[in-house]
C-alpha positions as CSV (number, residue, x, y, z in Angstrom):
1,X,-108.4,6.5,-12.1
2,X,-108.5,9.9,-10.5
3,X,-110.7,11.2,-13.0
4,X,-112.9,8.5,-13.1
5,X,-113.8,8.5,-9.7
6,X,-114.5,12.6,-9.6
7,X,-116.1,12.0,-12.3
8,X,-118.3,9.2,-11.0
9,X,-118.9,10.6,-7.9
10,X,-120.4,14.0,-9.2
11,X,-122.5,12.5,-11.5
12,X,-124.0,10.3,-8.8
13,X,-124.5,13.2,-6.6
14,X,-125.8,15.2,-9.7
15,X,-128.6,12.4,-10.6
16,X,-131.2,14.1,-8.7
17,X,-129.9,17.7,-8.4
18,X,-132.3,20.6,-8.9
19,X,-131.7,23.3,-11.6
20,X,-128.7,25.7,-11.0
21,X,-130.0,29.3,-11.8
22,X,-127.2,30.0,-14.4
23,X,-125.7,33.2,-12.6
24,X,-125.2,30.9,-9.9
25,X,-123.5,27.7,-12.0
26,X,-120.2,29.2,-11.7
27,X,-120.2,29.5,-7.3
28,X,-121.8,26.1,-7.7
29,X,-119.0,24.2,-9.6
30,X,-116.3,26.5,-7.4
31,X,-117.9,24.0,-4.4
32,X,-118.2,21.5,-5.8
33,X,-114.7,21.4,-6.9
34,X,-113.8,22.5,-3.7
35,X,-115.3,19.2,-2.0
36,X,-114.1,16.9,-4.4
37,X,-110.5,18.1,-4.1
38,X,-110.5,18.7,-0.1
39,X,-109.9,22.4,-0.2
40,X,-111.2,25.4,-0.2
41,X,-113.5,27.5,-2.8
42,X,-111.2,30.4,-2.4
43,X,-108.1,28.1,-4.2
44,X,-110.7,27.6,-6.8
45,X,-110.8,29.6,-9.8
46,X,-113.9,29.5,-12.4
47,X,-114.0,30.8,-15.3
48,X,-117.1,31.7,-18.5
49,X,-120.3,30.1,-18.6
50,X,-120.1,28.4,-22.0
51,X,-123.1,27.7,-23.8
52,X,-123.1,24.4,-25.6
53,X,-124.8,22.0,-27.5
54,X,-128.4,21.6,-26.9
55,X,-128.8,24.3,-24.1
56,X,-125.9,22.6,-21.8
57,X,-123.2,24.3,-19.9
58,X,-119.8,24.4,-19.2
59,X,-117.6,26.0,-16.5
60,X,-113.7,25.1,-16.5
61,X,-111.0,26.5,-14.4
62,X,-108.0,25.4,-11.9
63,X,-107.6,23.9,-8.2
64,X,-104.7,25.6,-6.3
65,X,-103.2,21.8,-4.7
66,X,-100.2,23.9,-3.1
67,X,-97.5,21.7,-3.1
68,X,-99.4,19.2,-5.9
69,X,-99.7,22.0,-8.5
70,X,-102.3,23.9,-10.6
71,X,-104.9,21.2,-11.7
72,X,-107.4,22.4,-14.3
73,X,-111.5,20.9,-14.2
74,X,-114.4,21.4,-15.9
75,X,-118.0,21.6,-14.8
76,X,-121.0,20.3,-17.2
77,X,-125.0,21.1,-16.5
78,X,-127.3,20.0,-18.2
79,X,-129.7,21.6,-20.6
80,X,-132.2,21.8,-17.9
81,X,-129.5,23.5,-15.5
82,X,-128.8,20.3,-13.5
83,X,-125.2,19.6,-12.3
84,X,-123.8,16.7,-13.9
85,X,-120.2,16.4,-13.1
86,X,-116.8,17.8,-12.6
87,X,-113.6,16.2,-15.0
88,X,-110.6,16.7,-13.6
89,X,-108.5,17.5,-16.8
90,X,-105.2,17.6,-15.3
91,X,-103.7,13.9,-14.7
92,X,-102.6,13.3,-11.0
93,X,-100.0,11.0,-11.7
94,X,-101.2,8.0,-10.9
């Protein structure tokens, strides 16, 4: 359910985004992250910029959650630089 609703709610915000100049996708997904999970962009690591299919990109990395753990995420844009959404790949038990 978790990842559903980050899920869902970045890709609603992302609908209308404007391109993300791709030295600045990584900072990007670090704040987004960083709202979704209620914390700072400082307990958010990023890692590569991964090229994918069809010009798209990828960013994954981990949310510091103190007491709740290391979660891991990953950031897609689209071919066109847009945001699209951050998956939360690390269940949160629910």
């Amino acid at each position: 359910m978790a990842v559903l609703l980050l899920t869902l709610t970045a890709l609603l915000a992302g609908q209308s985004a404007a391109p993300v100049a791709p030295g600045n996708r990584k900072a990007y997904c670090r704040g987004e992250v960083a709202g979704q999970y209620g914390t700072r962009p400082n307990y958010v690591t990023a890692g590569k910029l991964l090229k994918g299919p069809n010009g798209t990109t990828s960013v994954s990395g981990t949310v510091d959650r103190g007491s709740e753990g290391i979660k891991a995420f990953k950031c897609r844009f689209d071919a066109k630089g847009r945001f699209v959404d951050a998956m939360a790949l690390t269940p949160d038990g629910e």
